[in-house]
N, C-alpha and C positions, 0 to 999 in steps of 0.2 A: 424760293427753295426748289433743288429740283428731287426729283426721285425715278431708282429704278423700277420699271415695271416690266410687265412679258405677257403677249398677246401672242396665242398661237406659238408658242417656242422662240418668236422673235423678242427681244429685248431691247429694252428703249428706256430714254430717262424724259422726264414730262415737267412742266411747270407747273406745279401745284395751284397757285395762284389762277392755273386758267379752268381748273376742274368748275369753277364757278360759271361756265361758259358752255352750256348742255350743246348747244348748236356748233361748238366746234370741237375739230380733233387736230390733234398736233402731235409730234414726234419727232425726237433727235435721238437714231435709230445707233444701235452698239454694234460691231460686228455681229455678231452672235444670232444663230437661229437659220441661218443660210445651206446650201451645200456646197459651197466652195470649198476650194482643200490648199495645201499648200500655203504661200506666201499671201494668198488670196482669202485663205480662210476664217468666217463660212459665210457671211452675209453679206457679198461684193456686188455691188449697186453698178458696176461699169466695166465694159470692154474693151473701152478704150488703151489701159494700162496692160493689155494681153492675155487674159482670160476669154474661154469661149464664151461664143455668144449664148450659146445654145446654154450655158449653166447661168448667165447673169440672168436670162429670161425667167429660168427659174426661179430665183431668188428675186425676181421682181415679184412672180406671180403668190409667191411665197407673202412677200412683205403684204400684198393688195389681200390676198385672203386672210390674215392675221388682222387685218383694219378693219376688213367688212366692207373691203371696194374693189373696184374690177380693176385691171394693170392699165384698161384705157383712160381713168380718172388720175392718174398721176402725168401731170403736165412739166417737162424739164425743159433746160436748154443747155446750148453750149458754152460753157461756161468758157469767159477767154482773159480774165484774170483783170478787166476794164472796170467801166464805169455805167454800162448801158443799160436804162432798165427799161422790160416790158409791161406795158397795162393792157391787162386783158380785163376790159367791162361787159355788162352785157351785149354789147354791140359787136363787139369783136366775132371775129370770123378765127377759128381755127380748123389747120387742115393737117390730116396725117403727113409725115414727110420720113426719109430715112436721114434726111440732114438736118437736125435739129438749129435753129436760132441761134445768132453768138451774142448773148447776152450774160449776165450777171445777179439780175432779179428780177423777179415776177412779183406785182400787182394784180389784184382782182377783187371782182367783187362778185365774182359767178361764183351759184353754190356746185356743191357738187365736185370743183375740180379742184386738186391737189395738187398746189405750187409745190417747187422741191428744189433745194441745192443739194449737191452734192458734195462731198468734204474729203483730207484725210492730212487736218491740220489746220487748213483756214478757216476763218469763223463762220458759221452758220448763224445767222440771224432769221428772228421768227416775229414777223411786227402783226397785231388786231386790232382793228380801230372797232369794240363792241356796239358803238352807237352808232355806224354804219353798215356793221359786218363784210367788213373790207378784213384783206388778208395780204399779208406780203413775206416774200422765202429771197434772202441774201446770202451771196455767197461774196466774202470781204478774205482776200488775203491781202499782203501788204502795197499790191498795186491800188485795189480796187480801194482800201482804205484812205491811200494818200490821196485817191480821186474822191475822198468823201461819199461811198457810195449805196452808205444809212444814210448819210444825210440828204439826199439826193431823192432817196425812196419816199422820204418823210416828206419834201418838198412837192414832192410829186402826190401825195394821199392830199396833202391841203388843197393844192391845183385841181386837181381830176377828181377827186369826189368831199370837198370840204371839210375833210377833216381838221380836226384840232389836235394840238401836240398835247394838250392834258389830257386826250382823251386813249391816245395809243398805249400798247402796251405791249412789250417787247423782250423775247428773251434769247439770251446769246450763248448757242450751246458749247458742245464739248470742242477746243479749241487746241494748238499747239500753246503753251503757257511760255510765260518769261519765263522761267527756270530751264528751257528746254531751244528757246528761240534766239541764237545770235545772229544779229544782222550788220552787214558795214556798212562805212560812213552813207553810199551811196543812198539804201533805204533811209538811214534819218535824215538824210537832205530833202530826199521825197516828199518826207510828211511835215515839211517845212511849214504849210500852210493848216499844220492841223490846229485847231484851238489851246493843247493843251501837250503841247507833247515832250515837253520833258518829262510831264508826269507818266509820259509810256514807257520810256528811256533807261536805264541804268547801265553804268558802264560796265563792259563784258572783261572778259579777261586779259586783252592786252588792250594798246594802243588804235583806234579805227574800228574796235569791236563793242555792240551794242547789248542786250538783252532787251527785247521790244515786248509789251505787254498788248497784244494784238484785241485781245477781245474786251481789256480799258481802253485802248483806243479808239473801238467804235463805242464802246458806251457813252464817252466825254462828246466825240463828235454827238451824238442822239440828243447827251441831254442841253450842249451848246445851240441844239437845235431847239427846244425845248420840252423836250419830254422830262417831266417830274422824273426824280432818281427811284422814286418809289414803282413809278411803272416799270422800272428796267428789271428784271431777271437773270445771273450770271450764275454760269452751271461752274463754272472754277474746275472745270476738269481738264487735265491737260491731255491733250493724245498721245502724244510721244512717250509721256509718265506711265501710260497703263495701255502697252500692248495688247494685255487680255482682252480688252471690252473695248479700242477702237482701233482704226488703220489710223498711221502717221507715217508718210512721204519721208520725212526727215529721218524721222525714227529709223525703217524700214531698208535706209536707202534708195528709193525711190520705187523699189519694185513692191510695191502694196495696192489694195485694193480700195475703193469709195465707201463712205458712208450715207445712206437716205437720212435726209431732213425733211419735212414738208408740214405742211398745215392746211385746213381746210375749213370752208363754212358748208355744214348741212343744211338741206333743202327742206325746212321744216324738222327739222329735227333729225330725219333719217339720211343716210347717204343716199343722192343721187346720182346717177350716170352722167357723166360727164361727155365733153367732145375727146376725140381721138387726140393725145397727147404726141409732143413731134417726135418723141423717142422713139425708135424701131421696135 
């Protein structure tokens, strides 16, 4: 189950199922709570799409004081729509940069620092292995999915720190929905390799045209991988469907703003400072 909540005027929807988990914090953040205005408006997490810099700063610093953490403890990349994922353990080395990593997800097991995708339509994935206190933030649209790239993450928690798939738990937030997502023939050939995909599938309005169920389709991939169905978490919110409360790319026609997702393990309970995140 998810639910909306509001910290500091920002607003967010949360995994109930994870309130059991004092040592972490998690969010798959709404528009809402920002100063952005316009097409952008108010809680726009990126520059990249043409808004000042100077207001997304804001709205980061905005997001970080409504959590109860500094803007240097939110750790992102660039997101390039692949398959690449980063593990940052404690060994790792992070350095401040203005040109953030081209990756896809973020692994860790460092407390203190707040993995994050960013979204405005594609899936936002939030995986915690409790009995490591391992954390991981995915960002899956239809490339990255047909690259498998939950499952991938998942493969990567067993490898690099011994997790177990009955032990993860994962939830998949506010997403573009099949009722809102046509795709052609090309993307259903893509996901030719996916486990289960006719069950993403249903045919769209004419000939060549799809309705693709993007955030079934990384659940099936998770639990082919082995994650119990009970572990999984789906917010069933579509973005495109409810303008108010998120940005959608499609929705929008293109010119819209990002949504913050992120997740994190506290250092003992309290938020720690983290390293310099590669975002500007």
């Amino acid at each position: 189950m998810f639910e909306l909540r509001k910290k500091g005027g920002v607003e967010y929807f949360a995994a109930t199922a994870w309130d059991a988990f004092p040592w972490l914090s998690h969010a798959f953040c709404t528009r809402r709570g920002g100063v952005s205005s316009g097409a952008y408006g108010t809680l726009n997490m990126s520059s990249r799409e043409g808004e000042e810099e100077t207001t997304v700063r804001a709205n980061w610093d905005i997001a970080a004081a409504a959590f109860g953490l500094s803007r240097r403890q939110f750790f992102r990349v660039s997101q390039v729509h692949g398959d690449k994922v980063l593990v940052i353990d404690d060994g790792a080395r992070i350095t401040s940069s203005c040109r953030p990593l081209e990756y896809d997800a973020v692994i860790t097991s460092r407390t203190g620092l707040a993995v994050c995708v960013l979204t405005a339509d594609c899936v936002p994935v939030l995986m915690t292995d409790p009995v490591r206190r391992l954390v991981a933030a995915v960002h899956a649209g239809w490339r990255g999915t047909a690259l498998n790239i939950s499952g991938q993450v998942l493969a990567l928690c067993k490898e690099r720190f011994g997790s177990r798939p009955e032990d993860i738990r994962t939830a998949i937030g506010p997403a573009i929905g099949p009722c809102c997502y046509e795709v052609d023939d090309t993307v259903r050939a893509a996901m030719v390799r996916h486990p289960a995909r006719d069950a993403c599938f249903s045919a769209g309005p004419e000939k060549g045209k799809w309705q693709l169920d993007l955030p079934l389709a990384n659940r099936l991939q998770l639990e082919a991988a082995g994650i119990p169905g009970e572990n999984i978490q789906m917010a069933r919110l579509c973005t495109s469907c409810r303008p108010g409360e998120f940005y959608s790319h499609r929705g929008a026609g293109g010119k819209t703003g990002r949504l913050l997702n992120f997740i994190l393990v506290h250092d003992h309970g309290q938020p720690a400072a983290g390293p310099a995140a590669t975002a500007c």
